[in-house]
C-alpha positions in Angstrom: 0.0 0.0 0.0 1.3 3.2 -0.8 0.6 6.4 1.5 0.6 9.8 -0.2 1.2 12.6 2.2 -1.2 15.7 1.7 -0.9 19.0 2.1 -3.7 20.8 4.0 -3.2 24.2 2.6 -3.2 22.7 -1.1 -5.9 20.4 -0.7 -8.1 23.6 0.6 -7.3 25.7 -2.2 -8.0 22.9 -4.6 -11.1 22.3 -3.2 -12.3 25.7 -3.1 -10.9 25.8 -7.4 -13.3 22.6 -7.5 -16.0 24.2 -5.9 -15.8 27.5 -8.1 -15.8 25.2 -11.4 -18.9 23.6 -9.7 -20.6 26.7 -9.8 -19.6 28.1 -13.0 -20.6 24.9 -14.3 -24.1 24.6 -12.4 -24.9 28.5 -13.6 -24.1 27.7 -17.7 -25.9 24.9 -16.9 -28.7 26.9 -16.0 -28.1 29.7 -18.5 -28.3 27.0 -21.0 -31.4 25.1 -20.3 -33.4 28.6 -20.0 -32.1 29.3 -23.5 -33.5 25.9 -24.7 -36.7 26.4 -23.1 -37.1 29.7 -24.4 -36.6 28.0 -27.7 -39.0 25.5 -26.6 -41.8 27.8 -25.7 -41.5 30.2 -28.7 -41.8 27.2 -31.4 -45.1 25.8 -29.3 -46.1 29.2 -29.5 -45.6 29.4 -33.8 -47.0 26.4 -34.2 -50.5 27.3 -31.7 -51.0 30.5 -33.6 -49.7 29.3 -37.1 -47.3 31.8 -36.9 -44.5 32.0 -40.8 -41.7 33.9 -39.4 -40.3 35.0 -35.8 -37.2 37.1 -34.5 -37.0 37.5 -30.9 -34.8 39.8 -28.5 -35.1 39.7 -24.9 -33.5 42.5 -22.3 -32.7 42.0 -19.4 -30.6 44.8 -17.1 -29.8 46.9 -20.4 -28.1 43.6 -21.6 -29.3 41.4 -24.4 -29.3 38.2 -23.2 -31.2 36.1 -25.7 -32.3 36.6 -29.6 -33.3 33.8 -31.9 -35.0 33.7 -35.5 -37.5 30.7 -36.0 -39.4 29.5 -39.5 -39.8 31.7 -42.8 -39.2 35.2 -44.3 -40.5 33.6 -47.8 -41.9 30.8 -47.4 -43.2 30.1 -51.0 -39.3 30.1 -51.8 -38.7 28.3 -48.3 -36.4 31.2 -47.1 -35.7 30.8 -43.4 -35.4 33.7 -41.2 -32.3 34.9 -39.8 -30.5 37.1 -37.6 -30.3 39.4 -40.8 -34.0 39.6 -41.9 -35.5 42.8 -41.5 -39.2 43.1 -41.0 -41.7 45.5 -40.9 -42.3 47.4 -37.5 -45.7 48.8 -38.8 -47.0 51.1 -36.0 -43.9 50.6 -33.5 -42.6 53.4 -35.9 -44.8 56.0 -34.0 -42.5 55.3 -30.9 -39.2 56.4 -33.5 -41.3 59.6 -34.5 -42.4 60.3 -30.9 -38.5 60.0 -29.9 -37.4 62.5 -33.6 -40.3 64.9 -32.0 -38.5 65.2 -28.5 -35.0 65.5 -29.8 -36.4 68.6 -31.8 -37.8 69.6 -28.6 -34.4 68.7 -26.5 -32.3 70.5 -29.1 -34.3 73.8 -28.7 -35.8 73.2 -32.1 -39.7 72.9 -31.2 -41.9 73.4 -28.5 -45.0 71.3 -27.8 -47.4 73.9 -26.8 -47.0 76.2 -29.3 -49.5 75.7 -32.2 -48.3 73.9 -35.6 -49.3 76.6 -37.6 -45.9 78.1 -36.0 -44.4 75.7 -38.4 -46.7 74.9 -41.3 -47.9 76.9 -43.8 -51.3 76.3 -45.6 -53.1 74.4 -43.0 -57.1 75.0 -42.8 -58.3 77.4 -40.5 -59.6 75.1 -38.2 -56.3 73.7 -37.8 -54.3 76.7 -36.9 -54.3 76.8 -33.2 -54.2 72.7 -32.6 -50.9 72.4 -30.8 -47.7 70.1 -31.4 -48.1 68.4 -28.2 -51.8 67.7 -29.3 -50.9 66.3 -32.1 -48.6 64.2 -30.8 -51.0 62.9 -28.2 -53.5 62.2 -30.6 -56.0 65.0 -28.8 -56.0 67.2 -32.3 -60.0 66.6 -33.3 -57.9 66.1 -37.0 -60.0 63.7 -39.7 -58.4 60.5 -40.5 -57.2 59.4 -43.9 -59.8 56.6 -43.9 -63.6 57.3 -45.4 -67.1 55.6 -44.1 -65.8 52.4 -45.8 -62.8 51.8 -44.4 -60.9 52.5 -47.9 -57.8 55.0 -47.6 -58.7 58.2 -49.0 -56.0 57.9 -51.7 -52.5 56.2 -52.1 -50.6 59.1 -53.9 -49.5 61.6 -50.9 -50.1 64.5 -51.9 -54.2 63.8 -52.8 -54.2 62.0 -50.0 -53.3 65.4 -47.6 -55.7 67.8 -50.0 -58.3 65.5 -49.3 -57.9 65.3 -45.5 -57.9 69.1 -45.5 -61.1 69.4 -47.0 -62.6 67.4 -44.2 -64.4 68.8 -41.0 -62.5 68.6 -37.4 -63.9 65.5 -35.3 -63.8 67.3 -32.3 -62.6 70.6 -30.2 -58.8 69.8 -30.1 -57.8 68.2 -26.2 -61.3 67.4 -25.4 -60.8 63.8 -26.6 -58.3 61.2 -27.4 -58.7 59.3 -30.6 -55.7 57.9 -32.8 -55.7 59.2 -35.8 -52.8 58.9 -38.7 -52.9 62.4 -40.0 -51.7 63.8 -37.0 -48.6 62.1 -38.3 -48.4 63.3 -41.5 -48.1 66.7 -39.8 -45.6 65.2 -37.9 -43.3 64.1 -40.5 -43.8 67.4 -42.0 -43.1 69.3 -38.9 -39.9 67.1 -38.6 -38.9 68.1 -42.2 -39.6 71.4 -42.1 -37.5 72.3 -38.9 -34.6 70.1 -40.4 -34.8 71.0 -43.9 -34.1 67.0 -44.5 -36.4 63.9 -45.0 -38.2 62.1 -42.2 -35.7 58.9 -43.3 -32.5 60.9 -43.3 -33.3 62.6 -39.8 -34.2 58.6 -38.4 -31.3 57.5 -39.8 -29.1 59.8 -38.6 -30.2 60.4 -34.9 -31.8 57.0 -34.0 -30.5 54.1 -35.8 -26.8 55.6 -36.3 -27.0 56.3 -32.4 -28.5 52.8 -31.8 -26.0 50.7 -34.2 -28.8 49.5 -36.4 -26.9 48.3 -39.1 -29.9 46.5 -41.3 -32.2 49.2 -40.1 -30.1 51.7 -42.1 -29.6 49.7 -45.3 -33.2 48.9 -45.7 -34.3 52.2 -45.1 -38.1 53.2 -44.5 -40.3 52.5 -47.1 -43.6 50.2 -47.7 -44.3 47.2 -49.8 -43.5 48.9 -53.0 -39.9 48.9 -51.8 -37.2 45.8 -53.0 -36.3 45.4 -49.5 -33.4 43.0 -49.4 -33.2 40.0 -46.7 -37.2 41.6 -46.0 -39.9 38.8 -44.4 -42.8 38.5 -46.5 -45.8 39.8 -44.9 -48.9 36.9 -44.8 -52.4 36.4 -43.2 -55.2 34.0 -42.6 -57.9 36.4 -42.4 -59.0 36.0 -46.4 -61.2 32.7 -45.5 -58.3 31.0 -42.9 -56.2 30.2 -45.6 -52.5 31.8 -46.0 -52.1 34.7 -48.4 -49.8 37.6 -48.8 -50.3 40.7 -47.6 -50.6 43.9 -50.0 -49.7 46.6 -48.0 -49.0 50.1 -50.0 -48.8 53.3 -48.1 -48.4 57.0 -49.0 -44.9 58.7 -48.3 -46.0 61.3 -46.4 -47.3 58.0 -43.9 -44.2 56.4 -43.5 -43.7 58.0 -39.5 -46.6 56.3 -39.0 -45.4 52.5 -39.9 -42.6 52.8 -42.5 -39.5 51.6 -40.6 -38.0 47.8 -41.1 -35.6 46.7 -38.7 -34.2 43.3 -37.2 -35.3 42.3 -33.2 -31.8 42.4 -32.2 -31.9 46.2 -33.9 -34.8 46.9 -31.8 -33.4 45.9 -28.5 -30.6 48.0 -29.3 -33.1 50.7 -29.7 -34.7 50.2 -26.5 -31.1 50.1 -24.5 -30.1 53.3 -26.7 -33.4 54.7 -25.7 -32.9 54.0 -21.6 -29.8 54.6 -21.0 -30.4 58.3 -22.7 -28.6 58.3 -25.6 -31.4 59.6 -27.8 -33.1 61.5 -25.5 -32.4 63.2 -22.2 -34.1 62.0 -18.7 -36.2 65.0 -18.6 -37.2 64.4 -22.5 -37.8 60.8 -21.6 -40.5 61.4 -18.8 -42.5 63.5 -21.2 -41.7 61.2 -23.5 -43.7 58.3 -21.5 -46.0 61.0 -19.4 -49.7 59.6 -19.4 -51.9 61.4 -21.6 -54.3 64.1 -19.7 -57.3 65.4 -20.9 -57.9 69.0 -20.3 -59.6 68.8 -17.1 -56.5 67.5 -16.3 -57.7 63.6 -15.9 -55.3 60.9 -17.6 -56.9 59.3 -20.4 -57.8 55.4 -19.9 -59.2 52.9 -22.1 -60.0 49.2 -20.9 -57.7 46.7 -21.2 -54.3 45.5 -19.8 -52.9 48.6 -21.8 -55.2 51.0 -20.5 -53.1 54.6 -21.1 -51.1 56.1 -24.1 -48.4 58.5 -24.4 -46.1 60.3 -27.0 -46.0 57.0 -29.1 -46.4 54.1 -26.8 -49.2 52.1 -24.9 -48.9 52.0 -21.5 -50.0 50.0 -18.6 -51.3 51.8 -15.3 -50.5 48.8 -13.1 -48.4 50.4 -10.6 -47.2 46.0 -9.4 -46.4 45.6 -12.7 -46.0 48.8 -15.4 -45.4 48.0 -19.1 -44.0 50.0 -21.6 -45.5 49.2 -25.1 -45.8 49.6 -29.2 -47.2 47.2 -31.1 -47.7 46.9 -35.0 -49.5 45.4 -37.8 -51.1 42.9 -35.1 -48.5 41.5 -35.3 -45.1 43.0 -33.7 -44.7 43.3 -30.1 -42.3 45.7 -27.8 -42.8 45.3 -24.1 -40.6 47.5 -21.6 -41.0 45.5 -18.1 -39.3 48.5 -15.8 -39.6 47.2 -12.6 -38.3 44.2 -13.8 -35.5 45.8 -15.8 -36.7 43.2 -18.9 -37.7 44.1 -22.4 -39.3 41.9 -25.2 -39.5 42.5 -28.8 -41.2 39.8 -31.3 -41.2 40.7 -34.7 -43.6 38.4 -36.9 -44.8 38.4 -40.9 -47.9 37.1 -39.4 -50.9 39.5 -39.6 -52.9 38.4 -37.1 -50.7 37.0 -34.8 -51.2 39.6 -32.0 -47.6 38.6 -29.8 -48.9 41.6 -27.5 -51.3 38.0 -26.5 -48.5 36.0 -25.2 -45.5 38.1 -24.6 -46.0 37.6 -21.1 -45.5 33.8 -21.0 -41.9 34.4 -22.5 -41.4 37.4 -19.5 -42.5 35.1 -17.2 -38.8 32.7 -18.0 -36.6 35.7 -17.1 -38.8 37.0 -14.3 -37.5 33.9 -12.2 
């Protein structure tokens, strides 16, 4: 038999080096079977709603600690998504244009409660004293671009505004809330007209630049005219339940209303950029995500789990558990968790597939 003498101190220290690998290996181990099982639940979730394409990005702390891409950007040519494939944002590009409106407003450029005839010329007379902040909180009384039927008034840009114009207010500007895509045409214009550049090239520059979005800025912001390269295909089920594509034109002068394409990872960026007050200042941000008031000085409340609005997001009056939100095209998704210091975005070609439905059960595998 052969006795090995030991020594105390060494053994100690290479137990505690054991012990240290024990736990670095027990937390990847951990690490790694949440990634699978966020894997897991997103591809139940794309199979239960039918859902073509998916890119996900999840937040947590500032940090982005999981993306994936899941089925097809085309899948008639059985093109699978990737971490390159842009897709459209539709109506998250209201938060982007709420964000261009308070860097004008940050960089001395514009102030909300003056009236936008301070900065447009030629508007109707019963548009003259609406303000920018009314506007921009959807409390201008404007008419919509839609008629009685549903149809868009018209798809060329500039017949589309003469037409709008001709049309009576809806109601006394800040007596009501009602969202309503004129009051970003006015935007874009107001954006333009204080920068002397177009609504693209001011994004560009002081938003996706800022934010490092790389795909964002090589797609540009266009509609489905557009040759969009590495772009996911847009597709429904609402024509009789069966799978079609999805014809989506829209006029130019509505493209800061749903006209940006972007990637998930992109859009995490975004938010990180957009909390840790790169784009805007803290003061800039609050007003940014202040409630929307009426003029009796009551915040404005709809029913729902997102029951308040603000300069370009939803929001969530739940003081346990406020949420941050935009959603587009029924079927894109950006939730800001900030008591939880989490933040989801799902970006679908699904119309239909409503993410803002089940976000929560992917939150719910961080929030542990």
């Amino acid at each position: 038999m052969i006795v090995t003498k030991i020594n105390v101190k060494q053994s100690k220290k290479n137990m505690k080096k054991i012990l240290l690998l024990l736990v670095i290996f027990s937390v990847c181990k951990t690490v790694y079977s949440q990634e699978d099982k966020v894997d897991l639940v997103v591809k139940e979730l794309i199979k239960k709603h039918k859902i073509v394409g998916l890119q996900l990005s999840v937040i947590k702390d500032n940090v982005i600690v999981k993306t994936g891409h899941y089925g097809f950007a085309n899948i008639q040519d059985s093109i699978a998504v990737n971490s390159q494939t842009v897709f459209s944002i539709n109506s998250i590009t209201k938060a982007f244009t709420g964000v261009a409106i308070m860097q004008l407003v940050e960089n001395g450029k514009l102030n909300l409660s003056e009236p936008i005839s301070n900065y447009l010329d030629n508007l109707p007379n019963t548009w003259q004293k609406i303000t920018v902040e009314q506007l921009a909180t959807h409390k201008s009384g404007l008419p919509d671009v839609w008629d009685s039927k549903g149809n868009m008034l018209s798809e060329d840009a500039n017949i589309l505004f003469e037409e709008v114009k001709k049309l009576p207010i809806a109601f006394e500007p800040g007596k009501q809330v009602s969202v309503c895509l004129t009051n970003y045409i006015l935007l874009g214009m107001i954006i333009e007209k204080i920068n002397g550049q177009s609504f693209e090239e001011f994004i560009i520059e002081n938003q996706f630049k800022k934010a490092g979005m790389k795909n964002a800025i090589k797609a540009g912001i266009g509609d489905f005219y557009n040759i969009i390269s590495h772009s996911a295909r847009p597709y429904t089920y609402y024509r009789n339940n069966v799978l079609t594509n999805v014809y989506q034109p829209m006029p130019s002068n509505l493209l800061p209303a749903g006209g940006i394409y972007a990637t998930a990872t992109e859009m995490a960026q975004w938010i990180i950029a957009l909390q840790t007050y790169q784009l805007i200042n803290s003061e800039n941000l609050k007003t940014l995500l202040k409630p929307i008031e009426l003029e009796n000085g009551k915040q404005y409340e709809e029913n729902g789990l997102l029951n308040r609005s603000s300069i370009g997001f939803s929001l969530s009056s739940n003081a346990q558990n406020p949420i941050i939100a935009s959603m587009g095209g029924a079927r894109n998704a950006l939730f800001i968790y900030p008591k939880k210091n989490i933040s989801i975005v799902i970006l679908t070609n699904l119309m239909g597939s409503h993410p803002q439905d089940f976000i929560d059960e992917i939150v719910k595998l961080y929030i542990n």
